[in-house]
C-alpha positions in Angstrom: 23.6 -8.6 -31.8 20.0 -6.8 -31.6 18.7 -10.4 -30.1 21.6 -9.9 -27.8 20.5 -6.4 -26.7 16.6 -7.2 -26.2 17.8 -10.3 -24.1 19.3 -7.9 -21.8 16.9 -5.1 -22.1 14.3 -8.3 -21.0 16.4 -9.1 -18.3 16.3 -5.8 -17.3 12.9 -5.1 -17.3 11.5 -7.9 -15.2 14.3 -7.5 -12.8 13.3 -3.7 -12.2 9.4 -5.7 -12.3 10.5 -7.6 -9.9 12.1 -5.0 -7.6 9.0 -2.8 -7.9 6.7 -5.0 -7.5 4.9 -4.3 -4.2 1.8 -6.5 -3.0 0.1 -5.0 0.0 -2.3 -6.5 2.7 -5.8 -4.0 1.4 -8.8 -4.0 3.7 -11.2 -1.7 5.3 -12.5 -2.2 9.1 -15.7 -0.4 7.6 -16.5 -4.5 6.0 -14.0 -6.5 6.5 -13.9 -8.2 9.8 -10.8 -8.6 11.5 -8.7 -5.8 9.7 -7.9 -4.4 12.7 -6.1 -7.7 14.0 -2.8 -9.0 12.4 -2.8 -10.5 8.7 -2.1 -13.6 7.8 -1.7 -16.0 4.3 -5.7 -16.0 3.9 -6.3 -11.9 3.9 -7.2 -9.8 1.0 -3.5 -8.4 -0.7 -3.0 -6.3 -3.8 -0.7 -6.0 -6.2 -0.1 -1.8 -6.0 2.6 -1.8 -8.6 -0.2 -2.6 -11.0 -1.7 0.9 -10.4 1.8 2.2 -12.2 1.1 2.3 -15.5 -2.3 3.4 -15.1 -1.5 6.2 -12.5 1.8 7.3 -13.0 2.8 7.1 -9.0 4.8 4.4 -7.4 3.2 2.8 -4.0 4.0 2.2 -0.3 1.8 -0.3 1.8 -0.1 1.4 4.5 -1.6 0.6 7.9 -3.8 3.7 9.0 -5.9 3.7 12.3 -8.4 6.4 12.4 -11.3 7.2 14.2 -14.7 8.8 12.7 -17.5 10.3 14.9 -15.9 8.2 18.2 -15.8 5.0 15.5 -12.1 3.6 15.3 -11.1 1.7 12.3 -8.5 0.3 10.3 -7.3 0.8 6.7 -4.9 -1.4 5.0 -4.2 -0.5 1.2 -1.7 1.2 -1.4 -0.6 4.7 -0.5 0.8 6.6 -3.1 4.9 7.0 -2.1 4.4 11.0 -2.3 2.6 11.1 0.3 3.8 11.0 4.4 1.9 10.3 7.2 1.9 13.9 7.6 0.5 14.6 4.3 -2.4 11.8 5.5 -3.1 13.4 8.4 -3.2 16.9 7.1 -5.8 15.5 5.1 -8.1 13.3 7.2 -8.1 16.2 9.7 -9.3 18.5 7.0 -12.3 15.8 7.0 -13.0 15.9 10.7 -11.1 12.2 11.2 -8.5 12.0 13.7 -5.7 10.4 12.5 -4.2 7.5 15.2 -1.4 5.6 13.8 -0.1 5.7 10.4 3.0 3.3 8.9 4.0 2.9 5.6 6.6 0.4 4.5 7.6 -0.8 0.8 8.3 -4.2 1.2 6.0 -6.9 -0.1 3.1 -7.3 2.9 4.5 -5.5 5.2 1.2 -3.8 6.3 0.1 -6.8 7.9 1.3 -6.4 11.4 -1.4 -5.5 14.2 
């Protein structure tokens, strides 16, 4: 019966895993040519449900265009599912960056669009 139980409780588990998990296109304009244009099978992704256990937080993917002292760029990474785009560009503005476009999604590489 307790085999039983920790079959399901296994079962459980990586289903939930599986459900969570939540791989993200990540890249910076800043070094990584092409950012800015749509992703495709040979960009850099992440796995952001990795940063769980160590952070406590559950993750969105995010797509942010900014611009920096007339500079536009491009963000692709984890974004931590408390925060809105509101919340983001509340912040960048507090750095002098003004905010463009933000999205945030929570399905596996869906960051990647242009």
């Amino acid at each position: 019966m307790a085999s039983k139980a920790f079959l399901l409780a296994a079962v459980a588990l990586a289903a939930f895993a599986y459900v969570s998990a939540n791989e993200c296109y990540v890249c910076s304009s800043v070094i990584t040519p092409g950012c800015d244009e749509e992703q495709g099978k040979n960009s850099n992704k992440f796995d952001c449900a990795s940063q769980t256990p160590i952070t406590g937080q559950d993750y969105n993917c995010g797509k942010i265009a900014y611009e920096i002292a007339g500079v536009q760029r491009v963000e692709r990474t984890c974004v931590e599912k408390k925060y809105t785009c509101e919340d983001l560009q509340k912040q960048y503005k507090s750095q002098g960056i003004v905010l463009k476009e933000c999205e945030t999604c929570h399905h596996n590489l869906c960051n990647g669009g242009q």
